[in-house]
C-alpha positions as CSV (number, residue, x, y, z in Angstrom):
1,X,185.8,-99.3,43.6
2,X,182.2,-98.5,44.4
3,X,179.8,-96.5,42.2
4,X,177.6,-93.6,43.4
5,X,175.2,-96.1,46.2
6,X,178.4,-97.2,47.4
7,X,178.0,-100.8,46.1
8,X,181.8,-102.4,45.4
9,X,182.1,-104.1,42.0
10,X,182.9,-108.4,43.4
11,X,184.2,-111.2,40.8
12,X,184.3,-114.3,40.8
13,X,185.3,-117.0,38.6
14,X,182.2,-116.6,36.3
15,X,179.9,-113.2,37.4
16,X,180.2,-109.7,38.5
17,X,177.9,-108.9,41.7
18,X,178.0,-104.8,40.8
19,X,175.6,-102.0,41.9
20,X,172.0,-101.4,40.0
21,X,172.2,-99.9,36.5
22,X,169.0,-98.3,34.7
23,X,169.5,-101.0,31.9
24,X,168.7,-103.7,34.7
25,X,164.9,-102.7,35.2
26,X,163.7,-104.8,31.9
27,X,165.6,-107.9,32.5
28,X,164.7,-107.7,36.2
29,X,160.9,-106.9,35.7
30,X,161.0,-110.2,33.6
31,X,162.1,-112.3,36.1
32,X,159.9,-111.0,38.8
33,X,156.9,-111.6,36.3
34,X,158.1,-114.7,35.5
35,X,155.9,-117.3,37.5
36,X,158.1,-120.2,38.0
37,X,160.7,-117.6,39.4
38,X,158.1,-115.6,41.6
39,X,156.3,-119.4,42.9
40,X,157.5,-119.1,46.4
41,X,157.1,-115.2,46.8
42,X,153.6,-114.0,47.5
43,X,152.7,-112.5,44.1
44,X,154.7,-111.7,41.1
45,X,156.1,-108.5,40.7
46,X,155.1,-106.4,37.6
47,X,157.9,-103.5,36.7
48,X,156.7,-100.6,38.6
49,X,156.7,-102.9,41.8
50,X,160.1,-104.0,40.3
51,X,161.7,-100.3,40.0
52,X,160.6,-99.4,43.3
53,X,162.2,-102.9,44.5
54,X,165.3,-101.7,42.9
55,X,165.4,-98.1,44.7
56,X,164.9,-99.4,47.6
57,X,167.8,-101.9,47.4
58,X,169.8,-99.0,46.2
59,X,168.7,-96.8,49.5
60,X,169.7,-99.4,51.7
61,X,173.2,-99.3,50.3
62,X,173.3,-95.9,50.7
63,X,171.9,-95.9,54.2
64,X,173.4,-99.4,55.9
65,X,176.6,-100.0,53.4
66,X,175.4,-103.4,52.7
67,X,172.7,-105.0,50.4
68,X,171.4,-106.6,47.3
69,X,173.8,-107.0,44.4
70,X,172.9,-107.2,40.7
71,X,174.4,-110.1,39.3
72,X,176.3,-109.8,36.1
73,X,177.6,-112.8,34.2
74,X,180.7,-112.2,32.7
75,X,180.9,-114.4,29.6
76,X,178.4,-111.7,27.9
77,X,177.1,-109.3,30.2
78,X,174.1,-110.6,31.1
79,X,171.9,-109.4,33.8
80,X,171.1,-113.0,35.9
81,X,169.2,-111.7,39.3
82,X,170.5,-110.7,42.1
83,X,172.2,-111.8,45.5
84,X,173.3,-110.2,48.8
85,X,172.7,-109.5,52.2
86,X,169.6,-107.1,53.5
87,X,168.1,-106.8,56.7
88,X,163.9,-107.5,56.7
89,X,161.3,-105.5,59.4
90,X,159.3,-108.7,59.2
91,X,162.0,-111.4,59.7
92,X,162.0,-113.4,63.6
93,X,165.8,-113.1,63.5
94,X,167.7,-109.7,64.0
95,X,170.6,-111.2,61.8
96,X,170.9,-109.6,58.5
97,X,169.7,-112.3,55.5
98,X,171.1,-114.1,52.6
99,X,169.1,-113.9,49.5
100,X,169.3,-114.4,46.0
101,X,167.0,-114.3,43.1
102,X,167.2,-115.4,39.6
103,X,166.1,-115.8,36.2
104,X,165.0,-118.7,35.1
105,X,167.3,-119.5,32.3
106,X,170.0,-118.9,35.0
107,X,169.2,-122.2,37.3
108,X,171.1,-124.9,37.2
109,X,173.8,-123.5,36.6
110,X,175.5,-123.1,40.2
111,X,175.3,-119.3,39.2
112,X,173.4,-118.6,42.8
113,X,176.1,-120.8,44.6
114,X,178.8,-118.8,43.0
115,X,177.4,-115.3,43.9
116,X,176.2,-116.3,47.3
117,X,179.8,-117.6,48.5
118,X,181.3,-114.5,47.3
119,X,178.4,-112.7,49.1
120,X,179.2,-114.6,52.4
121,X,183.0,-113.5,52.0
122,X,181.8,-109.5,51.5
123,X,179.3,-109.9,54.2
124,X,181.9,-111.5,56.8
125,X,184.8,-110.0,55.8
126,X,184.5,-106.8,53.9
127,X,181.8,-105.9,56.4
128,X,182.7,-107.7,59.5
129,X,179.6,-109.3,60.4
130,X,179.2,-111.7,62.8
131,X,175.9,-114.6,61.5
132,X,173.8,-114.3,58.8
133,X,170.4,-116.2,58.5
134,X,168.4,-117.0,55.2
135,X,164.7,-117.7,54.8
136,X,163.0,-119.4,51.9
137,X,159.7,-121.6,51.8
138,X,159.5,-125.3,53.3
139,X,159.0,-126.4,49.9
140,X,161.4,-124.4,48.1
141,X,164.2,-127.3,47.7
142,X,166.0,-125.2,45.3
143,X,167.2,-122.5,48.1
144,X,167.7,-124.7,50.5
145,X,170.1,-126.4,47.9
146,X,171.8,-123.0,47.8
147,X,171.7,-123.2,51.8
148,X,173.2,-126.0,52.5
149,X,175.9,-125.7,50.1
150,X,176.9,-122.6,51.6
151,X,178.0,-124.6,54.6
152,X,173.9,-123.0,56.5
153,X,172.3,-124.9,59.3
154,X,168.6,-125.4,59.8
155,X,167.6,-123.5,62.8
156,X,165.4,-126.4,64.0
157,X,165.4,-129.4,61.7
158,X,163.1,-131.4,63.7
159,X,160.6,-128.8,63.1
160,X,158.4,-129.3,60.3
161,X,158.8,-125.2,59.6
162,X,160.4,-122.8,61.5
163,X,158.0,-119.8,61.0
164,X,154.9,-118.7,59.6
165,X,155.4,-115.5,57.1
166,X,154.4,-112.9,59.0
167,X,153.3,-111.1,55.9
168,X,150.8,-113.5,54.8
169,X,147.7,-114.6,55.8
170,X,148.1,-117.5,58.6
171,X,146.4,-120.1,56.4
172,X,148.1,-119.2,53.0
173,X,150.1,-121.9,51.2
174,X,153.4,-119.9,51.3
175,X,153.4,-119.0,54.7
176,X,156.0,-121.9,56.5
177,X,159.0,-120.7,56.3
178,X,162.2,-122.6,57.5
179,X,165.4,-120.8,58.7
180,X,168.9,-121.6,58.4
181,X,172.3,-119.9,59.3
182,X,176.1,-119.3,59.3
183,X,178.3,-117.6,61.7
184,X,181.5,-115.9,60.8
185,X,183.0,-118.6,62.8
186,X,182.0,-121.6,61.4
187,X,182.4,-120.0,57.8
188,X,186.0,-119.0,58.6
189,X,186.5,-122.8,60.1
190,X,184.7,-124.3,56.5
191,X,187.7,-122.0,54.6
């Protein structure tokens, strides 16, 4: 069943990856505030850069049928972050991405595991694509935790980064970037 943005409703084990509720905007404008969450993005978000964040996740639903899922845990309904799979103007690839985002008091946890994996399935199945990529900061060892568990390759792992973050100044400590991928293939093979 999907609600109005055409998002499905996903389980797994532990969380609900459901479309964007208006209830969502606090919790969400925490964790983008929240500086060890927002250390490898470029700046915090506050919660008007938040709701529009949010709308435009909910247009790209509407527009592409795919995109970023809140992430409900469903122990006690609470909002955790979000995962899914979005395409970027900026990125190097023309693959659609990977991501995830949580709060802090989530981590740890294997929550962003959990939701990613059921991600991949949606993303390859459900909606028949064919690789996905994900991007994430040289130094962000967390995500590239996430990456590898999901069964992701390093684009280039002799390379000390893969890219510099177009959207950032060339100099700017968050600029590397590293890429890493899965194809449908080598997902379905991992099964």
């Amino acid at each position: 069943m999907a609600d109005s943005d055409g998002v499905p409703s996903l389980r797994t084990e532990r969380l609900l990856l459901r479309g964007w509720r208006a209830e969502d905007l606090d919790p969400y404008a925490a964790l983008n505030a929240d500086p060890e969450v927002a250390a490898f993005l470029s700046t915090p978000l506050d919660r008007e850069q938040s709701a529009a964040m949010i709308e435009r996740i909910r247009a790209h639903w509407r527009a592409d049928g795919f995109g970023l899922f809140a992430v409900e845990r469903l122990e006690d309904g609470a909002f955790l972050g979000f995962t899914g799979v979005t395409t970027l103007a900026w990125a190097p690839d023309p693959e659609p991405e990977i991501g995830w985002r949580l709060a802090r008091h989530a981590w740890g946890r294997g929550y962003a595991t959990e939701a990613a994996h059921e991600t991949l399935r949606f993303a390859f199945e459900d909606r028949d694509m064919e690789e996905l990529v994900s991007y994430t900061h040289v130094d962000n060892v967390r995500s590239r935790r996430v990456m590898e568990k999901l069964g992701m390759a390093r684009r280039d792992p002799s390379a000390s980064y893969d890219f510099l973050h177009p959207k950032l100044p060339a100099d700017h400590p968050l600029g590397p970037q590293v890429t890493y991928r899965l194809s449908r293939a080598a997902w379905s093979g991992r099964r």
